[in-house]
Structure formats: structure tokens, C-alpha cells
VOMITI-270611 format. One line per 5 residues: their letters; for each residue x, y, z of C-alpha. Coordinates in steps of 0.2 Angstrom, whole numbers. Example, Ala and Ser with C-alpha at 12.3 -4.5 7.8 and 13.67 -1.06 7.14 Angstrom:
REM VOMITI-270611
as> 62 -22 39 | 68 -5 36 .
***
This chain:
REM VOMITI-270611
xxxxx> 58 27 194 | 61 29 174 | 48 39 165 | 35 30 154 | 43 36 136 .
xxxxx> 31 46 127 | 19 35 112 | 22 46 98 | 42 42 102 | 39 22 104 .
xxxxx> 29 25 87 | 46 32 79 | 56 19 86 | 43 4 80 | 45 12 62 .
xxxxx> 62 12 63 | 62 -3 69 | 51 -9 54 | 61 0 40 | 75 -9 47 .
xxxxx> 67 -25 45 | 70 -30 64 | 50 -36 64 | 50 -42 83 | 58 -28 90 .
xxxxx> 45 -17 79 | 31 -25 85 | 37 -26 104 | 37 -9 104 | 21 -4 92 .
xxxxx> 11 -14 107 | 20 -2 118 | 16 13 107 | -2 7 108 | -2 5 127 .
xxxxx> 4 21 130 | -7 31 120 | -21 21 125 | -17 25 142 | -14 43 138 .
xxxxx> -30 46 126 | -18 49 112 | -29 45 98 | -23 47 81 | -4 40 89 .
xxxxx> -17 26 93 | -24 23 79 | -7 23 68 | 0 11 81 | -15 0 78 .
xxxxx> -15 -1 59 | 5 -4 58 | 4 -16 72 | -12 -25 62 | 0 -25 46 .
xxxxx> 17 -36 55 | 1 -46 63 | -4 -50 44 | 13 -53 38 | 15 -67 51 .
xxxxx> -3 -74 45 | -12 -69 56 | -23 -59 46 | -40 -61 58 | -31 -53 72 .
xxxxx> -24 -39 58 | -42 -35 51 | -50 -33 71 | -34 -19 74 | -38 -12 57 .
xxxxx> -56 -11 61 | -50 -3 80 | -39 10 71 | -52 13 59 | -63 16 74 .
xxxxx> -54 29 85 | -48 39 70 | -66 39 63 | -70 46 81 | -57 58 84 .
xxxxx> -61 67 68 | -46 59 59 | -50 56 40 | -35 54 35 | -31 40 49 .
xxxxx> -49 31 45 | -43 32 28 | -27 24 29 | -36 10 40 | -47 3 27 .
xxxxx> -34 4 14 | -26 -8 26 | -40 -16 29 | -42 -19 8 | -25 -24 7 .
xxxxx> -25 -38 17 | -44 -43 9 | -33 -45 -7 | -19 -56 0 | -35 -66 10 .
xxxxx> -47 -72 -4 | -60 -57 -2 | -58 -45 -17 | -76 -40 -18 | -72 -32 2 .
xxxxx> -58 -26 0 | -64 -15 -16 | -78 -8 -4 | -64 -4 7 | -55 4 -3 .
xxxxx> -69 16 -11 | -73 21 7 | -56 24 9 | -56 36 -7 | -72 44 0 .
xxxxx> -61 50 17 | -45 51 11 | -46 55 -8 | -38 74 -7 | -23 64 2 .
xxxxx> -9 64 -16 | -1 49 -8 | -16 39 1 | -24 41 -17 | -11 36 -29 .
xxxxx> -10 18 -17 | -30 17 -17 | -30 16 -34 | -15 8 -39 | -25 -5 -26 .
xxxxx> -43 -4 -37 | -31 -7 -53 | -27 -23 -45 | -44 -29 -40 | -50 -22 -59 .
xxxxx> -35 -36 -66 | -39 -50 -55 | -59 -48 -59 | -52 -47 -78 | -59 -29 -82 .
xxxxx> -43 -19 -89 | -52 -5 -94 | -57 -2 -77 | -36 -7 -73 | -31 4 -85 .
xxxxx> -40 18 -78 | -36 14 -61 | -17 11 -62 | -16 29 -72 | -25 39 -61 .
xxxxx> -12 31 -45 | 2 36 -59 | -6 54 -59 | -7 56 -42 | 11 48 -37 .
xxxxx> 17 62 -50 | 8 76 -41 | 18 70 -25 | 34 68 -31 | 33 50 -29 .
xxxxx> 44 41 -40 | 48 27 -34 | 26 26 -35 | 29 30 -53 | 38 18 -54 .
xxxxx> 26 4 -49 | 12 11 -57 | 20 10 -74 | 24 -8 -70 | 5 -11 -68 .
xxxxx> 3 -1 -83 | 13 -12 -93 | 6 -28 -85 | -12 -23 -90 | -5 -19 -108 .
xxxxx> 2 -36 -110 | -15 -44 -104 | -23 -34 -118 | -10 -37 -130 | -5 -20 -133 .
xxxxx> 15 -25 -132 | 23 -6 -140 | 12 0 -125 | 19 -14 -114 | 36 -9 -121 .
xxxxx> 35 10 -117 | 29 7 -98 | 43 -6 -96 | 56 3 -100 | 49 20 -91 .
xxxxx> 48 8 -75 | 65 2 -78 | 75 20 -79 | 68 24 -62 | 71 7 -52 .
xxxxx> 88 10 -56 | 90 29 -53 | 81 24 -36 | 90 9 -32 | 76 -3 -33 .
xxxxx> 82 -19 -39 | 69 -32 -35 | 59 -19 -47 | 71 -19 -59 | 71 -38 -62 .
xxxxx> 51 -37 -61 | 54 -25 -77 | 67 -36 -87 | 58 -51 -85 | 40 -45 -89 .
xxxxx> 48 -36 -103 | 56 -51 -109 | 37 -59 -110 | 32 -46 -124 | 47 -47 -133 .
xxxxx> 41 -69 -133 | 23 -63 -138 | 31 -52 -153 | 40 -69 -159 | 57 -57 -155 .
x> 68 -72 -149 .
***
């Protein structure tokens, strides 16, 4: 008889999998992961498998499935001990309140998520990069402002540049909306040298066109 393979090595393979943009192998084998670890008592392998999982269910709009796996993970991490893990779950859990109509939850969920995770570089820089947005859509730049530099701090603190990247973006989106274009400008074209030294071309074309906005609004035709 062939030996069940281990969850935390279907969890790689799902990742992969996902990285690779193969979405129904991915998911095949997250549900495996999440079988395999349940079955074993593997919990924070559990809990990642769960949140993943929930984030291919969004993409295929299925978002009510997605939020009950998110609140799963959040669950088991949150019992096991595994800040980190609850963390990552609400973020999760925010993200898809944005992309579903429910800003005012998914700001909740992603303060809570600061609250567990905060000393987490990485998990803060996306937290707040996540706030920024919430602060733009509800029209308080200030608050945006504040947000999207405090994710560029932290993406800086990680080595993240490719994060740097986006947060400068944001930064120069929330200029434009409070018509500080030479602050527009500056972020722009910070965003832009990094898209290209990492390879990142959507983001690239994201930083010409917007760019191209504030050269409109300066009557620079």
C-alpha cells in the first residue's frame, strides 16, 4: 500500500502549484493538505491549507465558502497558539470583505489582524497597505496617506521591494486624489524604476498610465 504523503509536503506542492497558476491542480491538493493534517492533528499546516484554499474559493466567487474556511483557519491557529496564523486569516478574511461590498468589516478585520500579528514586517506592510485602501474608498486620504507610508516602512524594513513598489503606487494614487501632482510625480516614477528592475510589468503600466493622468491635470499635453 502507498503511504499517505505528509500535509506539510501536499502544502508545498499546492503553493507551487498556485505560483504556477495551475488553480485546479492547487486546489485538489490544498483539500488534500487539509485532509491530511486534519486527520493527523497538524494544526497550523491546517490552518494555512484552510486560508489558501479559502483564497482560490474566492477567486472562483465563491466568496461565502472562502470567509467560512477563513473563519475555520482563524479558529484552529487562534487555538493552537498561532498568532501569526490567526493573523494572516483575518487579513484574509478583510481582503475578500473589500472585493465583497463590506469595507466597514473588513477594516475591523484587518485592525485585529494588526493586534496579533503587528511585530510580523511582512504581515504589517500588507495590513496597512490594506487600511490605505479602506481609508481611500471612505474618502479619508489623510488616514490613506498615513496608512500606505507606514506599509512602505514596513516593506522597507523586510526587504521587500517589489512591496515598495506597490506602496509607492498607492502613495501616488492618494496624491493625485488630493491634487498634490509633484508628490504624484515623485512616487510614480519611484514605483516605476523598481517594476522594472523586478520585472513587473502589469505594474509598470499601472505607473505610466496613472502618471500620465498628472501630467493631464498639469495641462502638460
Amino acid at each position: 500500500m502507498k503511504a499517505a504523503r505528509p500535509a506539510a509536503d501536499l502544502l508545498i506542492e499546492a503553493r507551487a502549484l498556485e505560483r504556477a497558476v495551475c488553480m485546479a491542480e492547487a486546489a485538489a491538493t490544498y483539500e488534500a493538505a487539509i485532509a491530511a493534517a486534519d486527520a493527523t492533528g497538524e494544526r497550523a499546516v491546517l490552518s494555512e491549507a484552510l486560508r489558501r484554499f479559502a483564497i482560490i474559493r474566492h477567486r472562483r466567487g465563491e466568496s461565502a465558502e472562502a470567509r467560512e474556511l477563513c473563519c475555520r483557519s482563524h479558529a484552529i491557529a487562534r487555538a493552537a497558539g498561532a498568532d501569526l496564523l490567526a493573523a494572516e486569516a483575518l487579513n484574509t478574511l478583510g481582503g475578500i470583505g473589500l472585493e465583497t461590498d463590506g469595507v466597514a468589516d473588513a477594516r475591523q478585520h484587518f485592525l485585529r489582524a494588526l493586534e496579533l500579528g503587528g511585530e510580523s514586517r511582512e504581515l504589517r506592510a500588507r495590513v496597512e497597505q490594506n487600511l490605505g485602501i479602506v481609508a481611500n474608498i471612505q474618502g479619508d486620504f489623510d488616514a490613506a496617506l498615513t496608512h500606505y507610508g507606514r506599509s512602505l516602512q514596513a516593506y522597507r524594513a523586510a526587504s521587500d521591494e517589489h512591496g515598495c513598489a506597490i506602496a509607492y503606487h498607492n502613495l501616488g494614487m492618494t496624491s493625485v486624489d488630493r491634487r498634490r501632482f509633484d508628490e504624484a510625480e515623485r512616487y510614480f516614477r519611484q514605483s516605476y524604476e523598481i517594476a522594472q528592475r523586478v520585472g513587473d510589468a502589469y505594474l509598470e503600466g499601472l505607473c505610466l498610465v496613472n502618471h500620465a493622468k498628472v501630467h493631464v491635470a498639469c495641462e502638460r499635453y
